[in-house]
C-alpha positions as CSV (number, residue, x, y, z in Angstrom):
1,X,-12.3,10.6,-2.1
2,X,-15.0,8.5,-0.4
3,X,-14.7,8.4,3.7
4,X,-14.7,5.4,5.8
5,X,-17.4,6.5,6.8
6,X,-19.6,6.3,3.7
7,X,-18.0,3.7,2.6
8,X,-19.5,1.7,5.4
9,X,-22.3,3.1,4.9
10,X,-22.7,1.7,1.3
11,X,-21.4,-1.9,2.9
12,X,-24.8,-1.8,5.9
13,X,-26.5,-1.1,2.0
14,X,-25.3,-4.5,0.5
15,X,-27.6,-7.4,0.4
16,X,-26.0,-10.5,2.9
17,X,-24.6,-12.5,0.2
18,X,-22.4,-10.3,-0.6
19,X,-20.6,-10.3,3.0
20,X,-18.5,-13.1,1.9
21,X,-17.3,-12.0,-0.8
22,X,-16.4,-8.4,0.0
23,X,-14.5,-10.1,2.5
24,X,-12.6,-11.7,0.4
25,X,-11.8,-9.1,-1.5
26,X,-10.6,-6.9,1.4
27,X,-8.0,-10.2,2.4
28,X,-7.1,-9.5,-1.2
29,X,-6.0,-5.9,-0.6
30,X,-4.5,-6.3,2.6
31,X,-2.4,-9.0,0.7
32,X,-1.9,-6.5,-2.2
33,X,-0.4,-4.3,0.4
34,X,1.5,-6.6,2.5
35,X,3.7,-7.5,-1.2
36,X,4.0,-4.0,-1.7
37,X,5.4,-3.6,1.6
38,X,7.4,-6.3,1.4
39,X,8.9,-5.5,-2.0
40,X,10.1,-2.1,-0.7
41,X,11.7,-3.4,2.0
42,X,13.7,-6.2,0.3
43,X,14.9,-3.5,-2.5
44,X,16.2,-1.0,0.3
45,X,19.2,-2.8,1.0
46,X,20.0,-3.2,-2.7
47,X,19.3,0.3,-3.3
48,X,21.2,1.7,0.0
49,X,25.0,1.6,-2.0
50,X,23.7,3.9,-4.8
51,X,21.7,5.7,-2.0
52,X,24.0,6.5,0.2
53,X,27.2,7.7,-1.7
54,X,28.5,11.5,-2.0
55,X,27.3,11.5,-5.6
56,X,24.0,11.0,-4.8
57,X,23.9,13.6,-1.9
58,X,25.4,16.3,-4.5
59,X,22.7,15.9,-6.9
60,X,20.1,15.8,-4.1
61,X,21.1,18.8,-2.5
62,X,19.6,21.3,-4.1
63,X,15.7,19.8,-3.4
């Protein structure tokens, strides 16, 4: 796994017109998981009836 910390090492190694760019495609990732985010959270309350029922806490119980 690379560390922040060499991974801003290899950005202080990238020529300057690539700034913009890499840029952009951190927006992109932070947008990529925003929608992630945002897609869990709007299926929890569909999901919370079959969640939270007695059947579901049986066949969780033994984990």
């Amino acid at each position: 796994m690379v560390s922040k910390k060499m991974l801003l090492k290899e950005i202080d190694g990238l020529p300057a017109e690539f700034i913009d760019e890499l840029q952009d495609f951190v927006q992109f990732l932070k947008q990529k998981c925003a929608k992630n985010l945002e897609s869990t959270l709007l299926s929890e309350s569909s999901l919370r009836k079959d969640w939270l029922s007695a059947e579901e806490d049986e066949a969780w119980r033994d984990l």
